[in-house]
N, C-alpha and C positions, 0 to 999 in steps of 0.2 A: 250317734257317732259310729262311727265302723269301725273303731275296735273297742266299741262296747262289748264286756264280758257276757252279759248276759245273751247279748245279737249273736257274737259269736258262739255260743254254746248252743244255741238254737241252730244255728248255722250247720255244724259240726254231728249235732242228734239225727241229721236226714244223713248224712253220711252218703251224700252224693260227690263230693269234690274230687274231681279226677278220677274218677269213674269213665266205663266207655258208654258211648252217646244209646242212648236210650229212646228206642222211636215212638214211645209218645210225645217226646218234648221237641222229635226232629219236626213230627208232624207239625206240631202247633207252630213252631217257628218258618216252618215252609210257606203255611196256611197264611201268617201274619204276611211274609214276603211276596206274597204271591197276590193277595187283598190290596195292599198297598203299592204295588207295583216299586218295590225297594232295591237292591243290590244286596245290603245287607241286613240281615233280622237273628236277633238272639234272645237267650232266655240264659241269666247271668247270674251264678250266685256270686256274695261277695263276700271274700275274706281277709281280712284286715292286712295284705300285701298286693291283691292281685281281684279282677273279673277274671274270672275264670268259666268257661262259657261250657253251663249244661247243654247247651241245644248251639248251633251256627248255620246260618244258611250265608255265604258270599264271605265268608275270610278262612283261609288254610291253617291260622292258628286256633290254640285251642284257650290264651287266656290274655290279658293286658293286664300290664302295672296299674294300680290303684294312682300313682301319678298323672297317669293319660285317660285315668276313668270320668266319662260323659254323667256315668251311673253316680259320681259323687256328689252329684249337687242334689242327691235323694238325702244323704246328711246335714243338709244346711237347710230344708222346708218339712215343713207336715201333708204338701201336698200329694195325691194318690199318684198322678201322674205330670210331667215335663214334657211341653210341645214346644221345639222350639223351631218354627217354620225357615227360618236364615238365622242361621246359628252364628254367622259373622254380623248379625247385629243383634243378637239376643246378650241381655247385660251377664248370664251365665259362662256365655262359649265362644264372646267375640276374641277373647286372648287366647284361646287353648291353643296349643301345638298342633293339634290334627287338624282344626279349622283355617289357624293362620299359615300351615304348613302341608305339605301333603301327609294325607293324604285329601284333603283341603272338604271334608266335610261339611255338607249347609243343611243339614234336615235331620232334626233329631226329635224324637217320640218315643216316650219309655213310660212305663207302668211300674210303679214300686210292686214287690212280689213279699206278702205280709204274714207270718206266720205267728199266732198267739202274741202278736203287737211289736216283733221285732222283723225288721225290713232286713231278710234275708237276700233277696236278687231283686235283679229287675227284667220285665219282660221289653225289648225297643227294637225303635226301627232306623235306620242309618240310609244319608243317600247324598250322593255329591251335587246335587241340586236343590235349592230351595223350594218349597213346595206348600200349597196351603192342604189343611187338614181338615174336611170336612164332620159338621159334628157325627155322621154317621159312623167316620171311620177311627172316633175317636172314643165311639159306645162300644167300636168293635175293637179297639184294642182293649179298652177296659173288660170286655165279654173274654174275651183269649188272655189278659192277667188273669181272671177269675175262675177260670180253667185251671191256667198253670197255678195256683195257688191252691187249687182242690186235688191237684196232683200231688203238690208237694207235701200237702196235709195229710192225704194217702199213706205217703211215704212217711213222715214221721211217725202216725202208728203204727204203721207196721214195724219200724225201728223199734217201739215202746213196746211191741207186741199189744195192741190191743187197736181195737176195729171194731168199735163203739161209735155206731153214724150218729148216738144224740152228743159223746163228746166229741165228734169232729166239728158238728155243728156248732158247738158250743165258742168256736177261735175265739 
């Protein structure tokens, strides 16, 4: 649930939200955009009003309502990641506002971002075209979540003050 207490304290312990952008994670989201030939790629943390976007490549803001969030059907499965190749016929995104409206979105690909089992962000890719995803490019987003989730685990020791590689390993 996104505004599970416990998500959100997890959330809150990396003590990145609204923060200014940070180029390891512009890298990563450039890298995603640039593999996939996207318009837009982000790396998203989420807190219980708002995506609020760690990383952006292709939009001038810096967050979205949790109403207009793609990243919310991460709360309603267990799954790692959501392809959803035309997003005006995937049973998740064919009603949403952004799909059925402008900015009329059809390509959506996101990675749940997982820290000690609470799904703090998402890593995704956005594109006003439908598009198939081939399995290569869908090892390579899961390889670039798994990135962005050793970053973020980084970061929350260092918040804890401690940088113990066998308790990082340990998520």
């Amino acid at each position: 649930m996104r505004n599970s207490p416990q998500r959100l304290a997890q959330l809150r312990r990396l003590a990145l939200l609204d923060t200014s952008p940070q180029r390891v994670f512009e890298d990563l989201t450039r890298t995603l955009a640039n593999s996939f030939g996207v318009p837009i790629a982000m790396v998203n943390l989420l807190d219980e009003k708002r995506d609020w976007f760690l990383s952006c490549v292709g939009l001038p803001v810096a967050e979205s309502a949790a109403e207009t969030s793609f990243c919310e059907v991460f709360f309603g499965t267990d799954d790692s990641f959501v392809v959803a190749e035309d997003t005006a016929r995937h049973p998740a995104f064919a009603d949403h506002p952004l799909v059925k409206g402008p900015p009329h979105v059809r390509f959506y690909a996101a990675s749940r971002l997982v820290l000690n089992g609470q799904t703090v962000g998402t890593l995704c890719a956005y594109d006003f075209e439908p598009r198939r995803l081939p399995a290569h490019k869908l090892a390579e987003l899961q390889a670039l979540a798994a990135a962005a989730m050793e970053l973020l685990q980084r970061r929350l020791d260092e918040q804890a003050g401690t940088n113990d590689p066998d308790e990082s390993a340990g998520r």
